[in-house]
C-alpha positions, 0 to 999 in steps of 0.5 A: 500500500501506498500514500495518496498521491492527491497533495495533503491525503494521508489515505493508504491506498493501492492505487494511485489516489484513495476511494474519496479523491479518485470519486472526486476527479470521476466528477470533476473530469465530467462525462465522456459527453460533457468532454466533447465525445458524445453521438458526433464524435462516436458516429463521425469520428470513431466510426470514421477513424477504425474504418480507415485505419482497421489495423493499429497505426502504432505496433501494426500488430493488432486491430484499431479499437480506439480512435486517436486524435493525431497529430493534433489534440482535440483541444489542439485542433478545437482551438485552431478551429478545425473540426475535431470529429473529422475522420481525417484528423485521427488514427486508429490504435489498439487499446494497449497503444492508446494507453501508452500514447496518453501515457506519454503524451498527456500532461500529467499521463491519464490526468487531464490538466484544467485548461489555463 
């Protein structure tokens, strides 16, 4: 077991954050529709992405399951106001190569920082 890592919680916990702080990022992060990933970007978007790249863009190994946004953002191509639920702006990747992409290329890993 370990500490918290929310700044201050001396919970132990087996995870990253204890059960109080974990519940309160689910509801400060808003639904996957208040994020922008409601019925366009599921229709358009994913359907769109995992028909033209059926196989992984990453490992090329194992079939697109996820529809990445790449190489901008959604943030990214929202705030150029470009249109983040068209197809030609994602690439299809499989659930492992997603996870390791966000890892890598989110702030803070799977934690999404607050916009400034």
């Amino acid at each position: 077991m370990k500490v918290c890592n929310e700044p201050g919680c001396p919970t132990l916990t087996t995870k990253a954050k204890c059960a109080n702080h974990a519940r309160q990022r689910d509801r400060d992060r808003g639904t996957a529709t208040q994020r922008g990933y409601g019925a366009e970007h599921r229709k358009r978007f994913r359907e769109g992405v995992l028909a033209k790249h059926p196989l992984c863009q990453r490992c090329r190994r194992k079939p697109s399951t996820v529809a990445d946004h790449y190489p901008l953002s959604k943030r990214e191509l929202i705030d150029a106001g470009m249109d983040s639920n068209d197809p030609q702006h994602g690439r299809g990747l499989c659930h492992t190569c997603h996870s390791v992409e966000t890892a890598q290329h989110q702030p803070g890993g799977f934690r999404i920082s607050p916009r400034d």
